[in-house]
Every structure is written in C-alpha cells, then in structure tokens.
N, C-alpha and C positions, 0 to 999 in steps of 0.2 A: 298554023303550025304548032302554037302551043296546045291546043285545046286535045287535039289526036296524039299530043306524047304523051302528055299529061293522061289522057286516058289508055293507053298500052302499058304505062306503065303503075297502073290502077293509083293510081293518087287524084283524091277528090278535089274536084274544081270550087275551090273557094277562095276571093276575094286577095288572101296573102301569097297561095300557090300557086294561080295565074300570074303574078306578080313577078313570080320567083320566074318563069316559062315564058311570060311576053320578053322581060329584058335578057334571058337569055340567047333566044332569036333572034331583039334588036342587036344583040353584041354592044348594048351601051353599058356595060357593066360587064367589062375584062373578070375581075376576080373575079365574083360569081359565075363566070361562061368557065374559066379554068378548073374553078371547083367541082362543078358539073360534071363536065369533061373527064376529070378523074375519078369521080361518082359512076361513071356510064361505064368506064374501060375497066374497072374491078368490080363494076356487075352487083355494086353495091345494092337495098333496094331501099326505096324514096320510101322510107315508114314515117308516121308523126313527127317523131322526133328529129327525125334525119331532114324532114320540110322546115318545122320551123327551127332548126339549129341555122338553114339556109336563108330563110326572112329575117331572123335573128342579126346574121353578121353580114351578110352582104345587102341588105333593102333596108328595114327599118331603122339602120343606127343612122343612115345615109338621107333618110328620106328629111325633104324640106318641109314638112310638115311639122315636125321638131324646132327646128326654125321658127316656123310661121308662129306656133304656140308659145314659143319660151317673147315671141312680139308682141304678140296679144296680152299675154297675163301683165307683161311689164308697161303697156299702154294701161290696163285698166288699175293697175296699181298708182301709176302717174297721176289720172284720173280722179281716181276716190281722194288721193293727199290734197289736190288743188282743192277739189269740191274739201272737204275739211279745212284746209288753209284758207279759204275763204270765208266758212262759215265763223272760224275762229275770229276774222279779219273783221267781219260782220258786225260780229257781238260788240269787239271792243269800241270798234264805232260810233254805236248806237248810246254804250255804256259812257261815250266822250262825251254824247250827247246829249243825253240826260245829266252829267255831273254840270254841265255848263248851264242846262236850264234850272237847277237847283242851285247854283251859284247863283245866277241872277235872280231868281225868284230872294234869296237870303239880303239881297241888297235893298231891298224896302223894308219897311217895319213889320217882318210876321210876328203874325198874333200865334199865341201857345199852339193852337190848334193846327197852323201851317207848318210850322215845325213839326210837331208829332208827325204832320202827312210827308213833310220832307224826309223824316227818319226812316218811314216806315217803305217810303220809295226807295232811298237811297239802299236800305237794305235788302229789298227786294231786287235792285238789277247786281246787285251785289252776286247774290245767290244764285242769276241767273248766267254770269260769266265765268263764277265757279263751276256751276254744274257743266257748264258747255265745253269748261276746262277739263273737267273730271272725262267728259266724254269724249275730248280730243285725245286725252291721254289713252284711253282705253285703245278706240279706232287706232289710234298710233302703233300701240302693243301687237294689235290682230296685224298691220299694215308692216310692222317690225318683222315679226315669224313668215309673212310671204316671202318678205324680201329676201330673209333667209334661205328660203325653199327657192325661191327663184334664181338666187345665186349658187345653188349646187346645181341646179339646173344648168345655168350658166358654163359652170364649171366642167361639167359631164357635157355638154356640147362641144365643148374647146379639147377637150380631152379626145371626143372621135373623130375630131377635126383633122386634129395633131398627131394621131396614131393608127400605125400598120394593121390592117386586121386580120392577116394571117401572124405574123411572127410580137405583136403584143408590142414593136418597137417604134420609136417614133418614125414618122414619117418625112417624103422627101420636103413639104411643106414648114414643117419644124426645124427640120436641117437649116433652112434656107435664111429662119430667121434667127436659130441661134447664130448659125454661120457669119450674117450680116453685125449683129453685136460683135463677135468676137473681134472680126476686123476690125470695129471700130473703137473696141477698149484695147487694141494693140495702137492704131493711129495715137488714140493718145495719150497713151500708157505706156508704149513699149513693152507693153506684158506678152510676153511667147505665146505662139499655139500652132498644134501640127495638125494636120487632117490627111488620117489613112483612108482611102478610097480600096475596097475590098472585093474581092470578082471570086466568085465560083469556078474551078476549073471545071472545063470540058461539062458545064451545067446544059448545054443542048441535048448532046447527045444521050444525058444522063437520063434526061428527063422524058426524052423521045422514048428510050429504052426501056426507061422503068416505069414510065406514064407519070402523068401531072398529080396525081396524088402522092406519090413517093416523093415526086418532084417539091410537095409544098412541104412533104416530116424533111426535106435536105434542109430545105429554107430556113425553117424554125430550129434547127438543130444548129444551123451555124448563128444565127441571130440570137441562141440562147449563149452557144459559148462567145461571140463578143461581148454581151452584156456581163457574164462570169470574168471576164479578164479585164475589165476594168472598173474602176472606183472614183468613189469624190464627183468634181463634177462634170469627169468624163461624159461626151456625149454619143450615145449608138441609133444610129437610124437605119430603117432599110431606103434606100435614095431609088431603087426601082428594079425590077427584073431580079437577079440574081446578085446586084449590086449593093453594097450596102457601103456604109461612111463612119468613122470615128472621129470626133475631135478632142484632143486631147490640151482643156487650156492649162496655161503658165507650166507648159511643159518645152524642156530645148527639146532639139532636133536628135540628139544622141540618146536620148533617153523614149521618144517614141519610138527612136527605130527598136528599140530595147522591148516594149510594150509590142509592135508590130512581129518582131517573132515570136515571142510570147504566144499571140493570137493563133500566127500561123503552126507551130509546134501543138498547141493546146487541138484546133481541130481536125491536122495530120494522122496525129496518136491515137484518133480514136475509130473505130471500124462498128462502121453503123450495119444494125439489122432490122428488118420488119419482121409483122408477124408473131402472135404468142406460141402457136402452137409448132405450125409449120413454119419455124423463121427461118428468113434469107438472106443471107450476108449479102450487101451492099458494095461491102470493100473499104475503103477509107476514102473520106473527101479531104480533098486539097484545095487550098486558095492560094491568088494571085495578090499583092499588097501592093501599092503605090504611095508613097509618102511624100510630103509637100511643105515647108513652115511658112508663115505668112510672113513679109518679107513688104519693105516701105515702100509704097504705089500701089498695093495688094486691094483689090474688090475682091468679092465671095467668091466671083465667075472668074477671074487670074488666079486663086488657092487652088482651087476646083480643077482648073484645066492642067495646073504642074501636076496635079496630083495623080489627073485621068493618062497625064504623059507618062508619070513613075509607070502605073500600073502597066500600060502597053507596053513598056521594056521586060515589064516583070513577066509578062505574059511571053515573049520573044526570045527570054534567055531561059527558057524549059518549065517555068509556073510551078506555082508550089516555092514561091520566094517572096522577098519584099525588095525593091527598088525604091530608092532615094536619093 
C-alpha cells in the first residue's frame, strides 16, 4: 500500500520515505497519519522538504535507535574508565611492589654499588607511575568532554520524550510527573496548587470542517496563547486530543480562577485566519475551563478527575466559560 502512494504521488522510495508511508498505513503513528491526512486534503505536494520536515518530527525524534546509541556510547565510556582504573590500579601495585623489594634488599649491608642500583630503580618506577599518571589524566580529559556530549545527548532525549511535537508544549507524560510532585509537596507542605483542565469548543466539527491541517494551526494557537498567560513556574501541557492542562503551583483557588479567565478572554478575543493571500476567517475559538485545587487525600488521578468534572459542567452550562 505504501510503495503505489508513494509512487502516484511521485515521491522517491528511499529508506526515510517508505518509512514516513509503511507507519502511515500501520496507523502506529496517530500524529504522523493526522499530519498526512491533512497534507492529502489541501492537496499539499510531498516535495523534499515537505518528506523530510515528515521524518524529522513524526520518525526520527521517536525512533529507538536514539535510545539504543545514547546505551552504547555510555557502555563504551563505562568501559574505557574501568579499563584506565584498572591500569592506574595496576601500576600502583606493582610500584607497592617493588618499594617493598627495595626496602628489604636496604635491610642487609649494601655495598655503594647497590645503592646506586636501588636509586636508580627506585627512580625509574617513579617515572613510570607518573607518566601512567600523566596519561590517566589525559584519557580522563578526552573521557570528561564525552560525558559532556553524552549528557546533552541525554538531555535532548528527555526533552523529546517530555514534549508535544505539534504545539512545542510539554506532554501528557510530563504532566503526569510534575502533577505527582506537586501533590506530594502539597502532602507535605500544604503549599496550594490548582490544575485547569482546558477543552476546545465544538473542536470535531471544526476540524471535520476545516480538515486536520487547519485543525492542528487551532491546536498550536491555543497552546501558544496558554503558554503567553502564564509565568514563573506555571505548568502548560497538551494532556491529548484537543485537551490541554495548566498547573498553577503555590497558587489559591481564587486567584486561578482569575488566571483561567484570563486564558479564556485572552483566546475568545482573537479571530483566527489562514492563508496569506487568499485568507479565511476562521471566526473565533472558544474554550471550555474546569478548575480543581488539590485538597488532603488528593493523588494526581482525584485532581485530575475534579478537574475533568469542573470541565463537563463547563461544557453543559453553554462552553466558552470556566467552572470551579
């Protein structure tokens, strides 16, 4: 099925672009089938650029092969330090070994001439634990800037781990563990936190209408203006679908509901268009709010469910509001 799309829609069969077209047909890879999708229904056309912008964000940031290598270089770094910790271990050994043989040798009567040969050894394995020193230090230096490298590595794994790759905002995986901290510096803190649960109005029909490309500038437009309305160490993730989450720590409850119109006001007021040339007014989007503060017995999954309940009233008493 890939291979005959792939070629009607003249894009060369190489190794990254069947890639992008096997998992599109497995449907194991939701965002890349939606991205597509919206690619196909504006008639877009799959140019270079337009393939590997597709490998780019939806395969390669994903793929375990990233994984596999960020294991590899840090086994062989492991590796090399033992093999040097050992050699170092080696030397000094040998060095115990020989100061004991020349200690005993010193316990008999030497003649001038054994002396001179004991000076001349002793300064000779001298020079040889230096230099093995000199050379750990170095190896150390080269094994120092891997670890370096390895730890951005690190860092940019954990980062695509933990991050939305349409709207740039953390993910529902991130949520899950800042969410579980916060409850539990509330357990024993008592330090406040609120968590806004945020809903797209009427985002099916929108998106049915306008198609899944339009559908994903809605996405990123609202997940730009949550991140614009709040600060410090406010938290904005997209949690899934058209859903997205705010936590707002060492905040009361009257003060995020304050913060939650804010959001809602801030993305009402504004009347999206596509299009440079021929643009299309959109109309205005509205969101649905649900607000929730974490409260003593509270797990992540009790904030979460008060919060998914605000929202369905919000949704019930005409949407385009916030419930709390």
């Amino acid at each position: 099925m890939a291979v005959p799309q792939m070629s009607a829609l003249n894009i060369p069969v190489t190794p990254e672009n069947y890639a992008i077209w096997y998992q599109y047909y497995a449907e194991t890879n939701l965002s890349l089938k939606r991205a597509i999708d919206g690619l196909l229904a504006n008639e877009v056309e799959f140019t270079a650029s337009v393939n590997q912008g597709l490998y780019n964000n939806f395969i390669q940031e994903q793929s375990p092969e990233v994984i596999e290598n960020v294991q590899i270089e840090t086994q062989i770094l492991i590796n090399s330090l033992l093999n040097k910790m050992g050699q170092i271990s080696t030397g000094t050994d040998d060095f115990s070994a020989h100061l004991s043989e020349f200690s005993h040798e010193l316990q008999s009567e030497p003649t001038p001439q054994l002396l001179n040969t004991l000076v001349n050894n002793i300064s000779a394995e001298v020079e040889k634990v230096v230099s093995l020193n000199h050379s750990m230090k170095a190896d150390l230096a080269t094994l120092g800037d891997e670890l370096t490298q390895l730890k951005m590595d690190m860092d940019n794994l954990s980062k695509v781990a933990m991050t939305d790759e349409l709207t740039s905002l953390n993910n529902r995986r991130a949520y899950e563990i800042f969410s579980t901290e916060q409850v539990s510096l509330f357990t024993q803190s008592q330090i406040p936190c609120c968590l806004l649960m945020v809903d797209i109005d009427h985002f099916k029909s929108f998106n049915d209408t306008h198609g899944h490309l339009v559908g994903d500038k809605v996405l990123a437009f609202v997940g730009f203006a949550l991140k614009q309305s709040v600060k410090g160490n406010d938290f904005v993730a997209r949690y899934g679908g058209e859903e997205f989450v705010v936590m707002l720590p060492n905040t009361e409850f009257k003060d995020a509901m304050t913060v939650a119109e804010s959001i809602r006001e801030r993305i009402a007021m504004r009347q999206l268009t596509i299009g440079k040339e021929n643009k299309q007014q959109l109309g205005h989007i509205t969101v649905s709010i649900g607000l929730a503060n974490i409260q003593p017995g509270d797990d992540s999954e009790t904030l979460l469910k008060r919060a998914d309940d605000m929202l369905y009233q919000a949704k019930s008493s005409g949407r385009n509001c916030v419930k709390g």
